[in-house]
N, CA and C of each residue as an Amber inpcrd file, in Angstrom:
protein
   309
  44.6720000  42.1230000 -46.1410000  45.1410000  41.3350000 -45.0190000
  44.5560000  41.8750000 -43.7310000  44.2210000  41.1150000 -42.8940000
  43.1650000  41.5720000 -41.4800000  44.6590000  41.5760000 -40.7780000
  44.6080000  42.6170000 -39.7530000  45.5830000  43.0080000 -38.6830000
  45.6480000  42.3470000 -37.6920000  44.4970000  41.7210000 -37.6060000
  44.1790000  41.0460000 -36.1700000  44.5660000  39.7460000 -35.8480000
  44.8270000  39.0510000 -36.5820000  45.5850000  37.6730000 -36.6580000
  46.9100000  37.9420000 -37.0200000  47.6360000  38.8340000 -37.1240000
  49.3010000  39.1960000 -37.1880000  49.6110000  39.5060000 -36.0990000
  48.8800000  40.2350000 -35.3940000  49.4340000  40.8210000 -34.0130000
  50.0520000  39.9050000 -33.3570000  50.7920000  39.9530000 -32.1410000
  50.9900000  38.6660000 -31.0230000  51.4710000  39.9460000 -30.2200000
  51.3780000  39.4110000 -29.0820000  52.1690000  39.8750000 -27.9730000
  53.0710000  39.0510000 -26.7090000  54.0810000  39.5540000 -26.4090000
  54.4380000  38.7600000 -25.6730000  54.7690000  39.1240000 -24.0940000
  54.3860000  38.1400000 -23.2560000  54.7400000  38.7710000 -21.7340000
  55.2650000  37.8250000 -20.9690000  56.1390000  38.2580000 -20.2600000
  56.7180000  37.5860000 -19.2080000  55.6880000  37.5670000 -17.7080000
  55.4920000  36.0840000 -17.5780000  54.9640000  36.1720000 -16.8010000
  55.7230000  34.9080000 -15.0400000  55.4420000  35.6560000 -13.9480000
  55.7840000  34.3010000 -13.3500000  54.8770000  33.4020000 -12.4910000
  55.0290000  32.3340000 -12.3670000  53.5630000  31.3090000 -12.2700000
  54.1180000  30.9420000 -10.5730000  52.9820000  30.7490000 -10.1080000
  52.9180000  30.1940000  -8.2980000  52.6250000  29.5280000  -8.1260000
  52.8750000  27.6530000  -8.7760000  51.8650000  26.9470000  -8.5110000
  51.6790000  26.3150000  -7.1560000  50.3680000  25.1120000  -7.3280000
  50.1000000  24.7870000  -6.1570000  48.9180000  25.5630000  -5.0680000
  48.6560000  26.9040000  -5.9400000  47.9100000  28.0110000  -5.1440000
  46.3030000  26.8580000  -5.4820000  45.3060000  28.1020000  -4.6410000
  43.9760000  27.0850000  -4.0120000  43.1950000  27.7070000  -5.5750000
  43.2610000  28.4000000  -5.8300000  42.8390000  29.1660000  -7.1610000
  43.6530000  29.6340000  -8.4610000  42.9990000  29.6420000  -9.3870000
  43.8030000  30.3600000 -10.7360000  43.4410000  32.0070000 -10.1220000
  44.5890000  33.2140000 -10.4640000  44.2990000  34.0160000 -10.6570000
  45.8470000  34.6760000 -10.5070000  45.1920000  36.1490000 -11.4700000
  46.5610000  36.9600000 -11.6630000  46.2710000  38.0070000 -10.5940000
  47.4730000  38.2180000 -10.1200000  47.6780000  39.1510000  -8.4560000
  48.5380000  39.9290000  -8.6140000  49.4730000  40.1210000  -9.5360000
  50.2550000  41.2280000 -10.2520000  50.8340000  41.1520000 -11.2400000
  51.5540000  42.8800000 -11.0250000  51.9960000  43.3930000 -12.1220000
  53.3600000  43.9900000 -11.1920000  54.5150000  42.8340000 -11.3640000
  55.7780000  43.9900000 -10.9460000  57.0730000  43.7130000 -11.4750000
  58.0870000  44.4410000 -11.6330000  59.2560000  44.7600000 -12.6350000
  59.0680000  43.9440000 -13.9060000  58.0340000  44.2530000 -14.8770000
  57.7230000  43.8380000 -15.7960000  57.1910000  42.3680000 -16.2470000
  56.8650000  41.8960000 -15.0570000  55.9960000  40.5580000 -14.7670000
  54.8140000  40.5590000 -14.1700000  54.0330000  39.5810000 -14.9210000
  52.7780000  39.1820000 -14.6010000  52.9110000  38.1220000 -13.3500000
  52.4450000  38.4090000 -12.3210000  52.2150000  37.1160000 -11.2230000
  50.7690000  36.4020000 -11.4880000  51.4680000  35.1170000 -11.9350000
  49.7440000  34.2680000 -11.8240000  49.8560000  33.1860000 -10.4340000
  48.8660000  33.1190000  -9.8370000  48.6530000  32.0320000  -9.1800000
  47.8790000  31.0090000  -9.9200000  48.8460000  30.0030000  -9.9840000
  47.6860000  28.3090000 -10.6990000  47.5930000  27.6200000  -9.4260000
  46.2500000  26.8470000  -9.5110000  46.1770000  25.6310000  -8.9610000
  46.7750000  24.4860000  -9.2900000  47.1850000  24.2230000 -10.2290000
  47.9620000  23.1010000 -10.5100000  49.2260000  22.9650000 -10.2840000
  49.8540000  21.5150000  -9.8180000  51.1010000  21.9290000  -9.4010000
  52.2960000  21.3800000 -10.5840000  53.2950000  21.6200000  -9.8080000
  54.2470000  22.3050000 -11.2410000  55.0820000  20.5340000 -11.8960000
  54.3570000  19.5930000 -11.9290000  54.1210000  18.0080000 -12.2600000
  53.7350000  17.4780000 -13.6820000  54.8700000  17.2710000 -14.6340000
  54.2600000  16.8420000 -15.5930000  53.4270000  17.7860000 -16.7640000
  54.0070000  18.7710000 -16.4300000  52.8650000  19.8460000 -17.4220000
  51.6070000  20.7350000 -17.0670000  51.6260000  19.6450000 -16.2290000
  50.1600000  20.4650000 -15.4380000  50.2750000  21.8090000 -15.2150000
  51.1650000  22.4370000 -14.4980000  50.8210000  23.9340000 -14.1720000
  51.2380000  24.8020000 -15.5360000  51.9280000  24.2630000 -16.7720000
  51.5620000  24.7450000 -18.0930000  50.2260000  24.6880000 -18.6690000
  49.8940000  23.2790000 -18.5200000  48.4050000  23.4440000 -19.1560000
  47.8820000  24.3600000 -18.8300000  47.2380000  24.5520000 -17.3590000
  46.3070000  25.1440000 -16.6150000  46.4560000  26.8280000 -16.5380000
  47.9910000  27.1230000 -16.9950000  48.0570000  28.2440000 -17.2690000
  47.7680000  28.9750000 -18.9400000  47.8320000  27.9560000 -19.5870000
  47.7270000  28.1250000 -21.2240000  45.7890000  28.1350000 -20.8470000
  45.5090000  27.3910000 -20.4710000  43.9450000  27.4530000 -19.9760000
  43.9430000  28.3690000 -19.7080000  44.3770000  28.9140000 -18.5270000
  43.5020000  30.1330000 -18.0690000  43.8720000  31.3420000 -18.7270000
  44.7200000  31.2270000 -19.2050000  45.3470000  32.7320000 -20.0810000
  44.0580000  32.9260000 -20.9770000  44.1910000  31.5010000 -21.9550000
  42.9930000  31.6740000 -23.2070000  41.5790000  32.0720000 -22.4300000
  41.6100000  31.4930000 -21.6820000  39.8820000  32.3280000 -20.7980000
  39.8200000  33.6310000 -20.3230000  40.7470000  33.9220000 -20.2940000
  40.7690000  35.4760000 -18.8980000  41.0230000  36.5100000 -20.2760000
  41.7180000  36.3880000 -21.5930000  42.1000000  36.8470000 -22.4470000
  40.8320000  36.6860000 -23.2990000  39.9420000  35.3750000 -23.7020000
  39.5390000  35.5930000 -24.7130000  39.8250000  34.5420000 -25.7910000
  40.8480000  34.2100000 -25.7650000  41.4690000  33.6870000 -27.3050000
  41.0960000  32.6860000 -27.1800000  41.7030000  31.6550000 -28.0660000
  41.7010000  30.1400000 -28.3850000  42.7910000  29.6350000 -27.6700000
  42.8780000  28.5490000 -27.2620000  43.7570000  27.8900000 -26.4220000
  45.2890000  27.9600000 -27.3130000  44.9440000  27.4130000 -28.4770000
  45.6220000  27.2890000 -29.2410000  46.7150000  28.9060000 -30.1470000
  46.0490000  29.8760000 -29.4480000  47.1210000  31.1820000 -29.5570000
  47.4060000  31.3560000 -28.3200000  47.6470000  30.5890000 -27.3330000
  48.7660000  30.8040000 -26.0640000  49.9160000  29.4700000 -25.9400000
  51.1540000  30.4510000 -26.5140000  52.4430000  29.5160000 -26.5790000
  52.7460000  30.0160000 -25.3540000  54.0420000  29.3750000 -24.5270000
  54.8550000  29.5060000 -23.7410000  56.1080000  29.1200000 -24.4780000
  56.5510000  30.3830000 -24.8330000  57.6580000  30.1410000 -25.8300000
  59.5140000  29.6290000 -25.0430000  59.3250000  30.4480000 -23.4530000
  60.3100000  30.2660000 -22.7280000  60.3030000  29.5680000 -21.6440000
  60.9670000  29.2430000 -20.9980000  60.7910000  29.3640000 -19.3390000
  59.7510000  28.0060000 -19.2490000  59.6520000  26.9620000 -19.7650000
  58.8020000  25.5920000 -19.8020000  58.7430000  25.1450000 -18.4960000
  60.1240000  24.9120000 -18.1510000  60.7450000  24.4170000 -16.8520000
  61.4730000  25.1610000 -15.6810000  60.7820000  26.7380000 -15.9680000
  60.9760000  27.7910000 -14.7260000  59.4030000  28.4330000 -14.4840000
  59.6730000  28.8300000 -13.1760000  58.3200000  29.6400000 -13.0150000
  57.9830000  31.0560000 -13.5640000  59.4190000  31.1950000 -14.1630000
  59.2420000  32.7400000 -15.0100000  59.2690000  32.3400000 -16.4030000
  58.2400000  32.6350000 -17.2420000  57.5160000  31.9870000 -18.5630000
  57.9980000  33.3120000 -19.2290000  58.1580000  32.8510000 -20.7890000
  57.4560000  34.3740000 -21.5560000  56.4770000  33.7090000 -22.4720000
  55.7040000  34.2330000 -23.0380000  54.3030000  33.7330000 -23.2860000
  54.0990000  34.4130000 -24.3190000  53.3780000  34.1710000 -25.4720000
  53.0820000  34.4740000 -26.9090000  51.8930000  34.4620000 -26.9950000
  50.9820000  35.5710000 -27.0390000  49.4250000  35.3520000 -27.0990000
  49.5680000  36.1700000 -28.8780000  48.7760000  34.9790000 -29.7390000
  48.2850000  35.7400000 -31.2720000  47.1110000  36.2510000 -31.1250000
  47.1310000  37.5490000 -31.5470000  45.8030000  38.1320000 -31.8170000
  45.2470000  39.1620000 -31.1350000  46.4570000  39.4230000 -30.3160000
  46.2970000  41.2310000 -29.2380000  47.7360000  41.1440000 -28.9930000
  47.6850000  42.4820000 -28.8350000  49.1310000  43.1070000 -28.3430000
  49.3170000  43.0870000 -27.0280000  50.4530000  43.5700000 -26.7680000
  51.3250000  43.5940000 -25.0020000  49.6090000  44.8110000 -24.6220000
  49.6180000  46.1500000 -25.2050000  48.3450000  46.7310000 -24.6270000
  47.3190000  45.9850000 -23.9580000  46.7290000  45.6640000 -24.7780000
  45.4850000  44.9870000 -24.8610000  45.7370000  43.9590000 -23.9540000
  46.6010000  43.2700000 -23.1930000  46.6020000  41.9850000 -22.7540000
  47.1780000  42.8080000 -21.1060000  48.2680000  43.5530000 -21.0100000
  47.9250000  44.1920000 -19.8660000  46.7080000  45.1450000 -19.6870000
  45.8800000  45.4960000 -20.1420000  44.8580000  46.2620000 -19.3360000
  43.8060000  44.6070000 -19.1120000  44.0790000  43.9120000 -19.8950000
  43.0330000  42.7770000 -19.0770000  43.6510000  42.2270000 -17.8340000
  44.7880000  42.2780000 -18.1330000  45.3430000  41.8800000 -16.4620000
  45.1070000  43.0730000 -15.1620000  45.2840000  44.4410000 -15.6110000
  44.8720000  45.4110000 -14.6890000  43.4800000  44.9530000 -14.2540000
  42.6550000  44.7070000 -15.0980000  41.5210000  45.0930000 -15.0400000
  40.8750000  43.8780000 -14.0930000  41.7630000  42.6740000 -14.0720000
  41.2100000  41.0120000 -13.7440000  41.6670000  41.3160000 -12.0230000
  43.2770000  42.3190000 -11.5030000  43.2520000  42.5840000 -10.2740000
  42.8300000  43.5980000  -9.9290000  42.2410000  44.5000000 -10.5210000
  41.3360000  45.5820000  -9.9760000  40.0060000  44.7690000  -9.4870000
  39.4230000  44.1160000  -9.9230000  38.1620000  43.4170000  -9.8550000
  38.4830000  42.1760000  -8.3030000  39.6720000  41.5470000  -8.2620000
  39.7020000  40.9310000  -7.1230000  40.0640000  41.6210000  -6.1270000
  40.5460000  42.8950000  -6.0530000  41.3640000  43.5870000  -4.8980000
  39.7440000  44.1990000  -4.4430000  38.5790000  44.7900000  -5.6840000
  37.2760000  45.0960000  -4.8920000  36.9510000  43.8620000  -4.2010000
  37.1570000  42.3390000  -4.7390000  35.9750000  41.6680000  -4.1400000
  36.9350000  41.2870000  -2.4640000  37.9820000  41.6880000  -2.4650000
  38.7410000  41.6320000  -1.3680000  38.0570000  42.4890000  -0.1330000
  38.3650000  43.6160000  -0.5640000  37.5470000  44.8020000   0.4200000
  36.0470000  45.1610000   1.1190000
């Protein structure tokens, strides 16, 4: 059995929509802050966040659930195929990279 398709991880994250860009801007009391562009209408700022998760992560669209929080801006989120590790150091690593292009 391969390990790598059992894994999941899950994170709480909370979403800002309406912002001019997708992007994640923190990490605080155990939440991910994303900014979406899409606003929070019909699904849209789910889609666009299940989008950008699977891009910024890697995966298939289709291993990012939003298992909670559908209809709040604080989500918890089910990515198959990496752990809570692995999925925060890509988030460290996605605002380390905008806080340089800031400076």
């Amino acid at each position: 059995m391969g390990e790598g398709k059992h894994r999941e991880a899950k994170i709480r994250v909370k979403v800002i929509p309406g912002a001019s860009k997708n992007q994640i801007v923190g990490l605080e009391d155990g939440l991910v802050r994303i900014k979406i562009a899409a606003p929070p209408v019909k699904g849209k700022a789910n889609k666009t966040l299940r989008d950008y998760l699977a891009k910024r992560l890697r995966v298939k669209k289709g291993d990012i659930e939003i298992t909670s929080g559908e209809h709040s801006r604080v989500k918890t989120v089910s990515i198959t195929g990496m752990d809570e590790e692995e999925v925060i150091q890509v988030m460290l690593r996605a605002i380390s990279a905008q806080n340089k292009s800031i400076s």
